[in-house]
C-alpha positions in Angstrom: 0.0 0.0 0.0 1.3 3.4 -0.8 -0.2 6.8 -0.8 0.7 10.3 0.8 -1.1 12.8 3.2 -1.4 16.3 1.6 -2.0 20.2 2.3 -4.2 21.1 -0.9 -4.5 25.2 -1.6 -6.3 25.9 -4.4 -7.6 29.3 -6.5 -7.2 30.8 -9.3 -4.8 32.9 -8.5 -3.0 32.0 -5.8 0.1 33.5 -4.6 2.9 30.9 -4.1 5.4 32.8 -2.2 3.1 33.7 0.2 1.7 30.5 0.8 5.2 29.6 1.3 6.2 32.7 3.3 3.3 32.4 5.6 3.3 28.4 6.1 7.4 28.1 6.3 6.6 24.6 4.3 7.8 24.2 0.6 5.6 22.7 -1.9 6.3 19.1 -3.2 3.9 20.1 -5.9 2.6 23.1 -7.9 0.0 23.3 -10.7 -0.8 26.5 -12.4 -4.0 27.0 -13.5 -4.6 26.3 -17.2 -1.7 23.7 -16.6 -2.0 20.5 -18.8 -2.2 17.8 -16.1 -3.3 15.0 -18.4 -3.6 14.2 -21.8 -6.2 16.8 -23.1 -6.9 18.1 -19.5 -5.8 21.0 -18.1 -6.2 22.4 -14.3 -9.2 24.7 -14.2 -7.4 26.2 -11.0 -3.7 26.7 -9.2 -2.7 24.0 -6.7 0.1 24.1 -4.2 0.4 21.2 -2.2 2.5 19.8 0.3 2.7 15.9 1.0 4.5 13.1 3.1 4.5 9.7 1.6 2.6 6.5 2.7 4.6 3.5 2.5 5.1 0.0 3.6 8.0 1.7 5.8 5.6 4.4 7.0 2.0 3.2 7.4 -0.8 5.4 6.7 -1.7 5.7 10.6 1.9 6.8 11.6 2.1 9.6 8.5 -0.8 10.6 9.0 -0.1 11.2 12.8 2.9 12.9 12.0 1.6 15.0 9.5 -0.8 16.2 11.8 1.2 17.2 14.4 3.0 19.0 12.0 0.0 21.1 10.8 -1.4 22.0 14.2 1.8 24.1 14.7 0.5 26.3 12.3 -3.3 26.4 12.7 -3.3 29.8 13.2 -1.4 30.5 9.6 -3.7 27.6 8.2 -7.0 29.3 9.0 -5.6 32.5 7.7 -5.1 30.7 4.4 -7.8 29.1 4.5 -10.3 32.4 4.2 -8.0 33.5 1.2 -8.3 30.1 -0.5 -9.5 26.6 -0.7 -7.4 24.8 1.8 -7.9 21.0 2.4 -6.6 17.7 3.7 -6.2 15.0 1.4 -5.7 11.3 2.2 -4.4 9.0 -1.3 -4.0 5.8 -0.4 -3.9 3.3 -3.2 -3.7 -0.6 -2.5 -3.2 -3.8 -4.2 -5.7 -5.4 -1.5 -9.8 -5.5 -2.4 -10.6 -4.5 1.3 -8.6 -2.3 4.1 -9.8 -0.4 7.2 -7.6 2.1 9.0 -8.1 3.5 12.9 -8.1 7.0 13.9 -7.1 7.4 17.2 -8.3 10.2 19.8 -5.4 12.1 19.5 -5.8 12.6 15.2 -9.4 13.4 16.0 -8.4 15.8 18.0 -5.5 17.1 16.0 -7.9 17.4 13.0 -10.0 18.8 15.2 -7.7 21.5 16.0 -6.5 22.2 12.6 -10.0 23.4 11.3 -9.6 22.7 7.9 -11.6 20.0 5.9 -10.9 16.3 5.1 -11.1 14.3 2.0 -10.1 10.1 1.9 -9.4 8.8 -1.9 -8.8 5.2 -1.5 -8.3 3.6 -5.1 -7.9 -0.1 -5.4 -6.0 -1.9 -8.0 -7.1 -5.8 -7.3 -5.9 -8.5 -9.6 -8.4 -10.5 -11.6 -7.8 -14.0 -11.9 
């Protein structure tokens, strides 16, 4: 199973250095708006994004945990950016396996809690047919 845990701020015009300026993080990703992100497909908006990986090494629960923690130290900035753009959580986790389950724990409620911001899961299976 891999996957990552990602910071998602989108608009149509955003401002990158001061996402960056005001978060202290650097992007691991950055689509432009009008950017051709597939075949034929372009991005109808900006999107800076900031992710840690899931691995077999690093289980979903433990980066997700992490990545948390690492967030809630700068709520403050986070809600800030938040009224200025779309700002979101995003879970990918892809899988080999036709059914998984994963545990939140008290303490990533309340981190998530804390944070403010809003949470999406994508869970996409790729399951071999015999």
């Amino acid at each position: 199973m891999v996957g990552e845990c990602t910071l998602n701020i989108c608009g149509d015009e955003l401002d990158f250095a001061y996402i960056e300026k005001t978060l202290g993080l650097t992007a691991t990703r950055v689509i432009e708006k009008g950017q051709e992100i597939t075949l034929g497909r372009c991005a109808p908006s900006s999107i800076w994004s900031y992710s840690k990986s899931i691995n077999e090494e690093m289980p979903f629960e433990t980066v997700m945990k992490e990545f948390l923690k690492e967030l809630s130290v700068q709520k403050s900035v986070l809600q800030e950016v938040s009224l200025r753009y779309e700002t979101k959580i995003k879970c990918y986790i892809r899988s080999e396996s036709g059914q998984l389950g994963y545990e939140l724990d008290i303490e990533a409620v309340k981190l998530l809690n804390d944070i403010g911001l809003p949470v999406e899961f994508h869970i996409l299976y790729f399951v071999m047919v015999e």
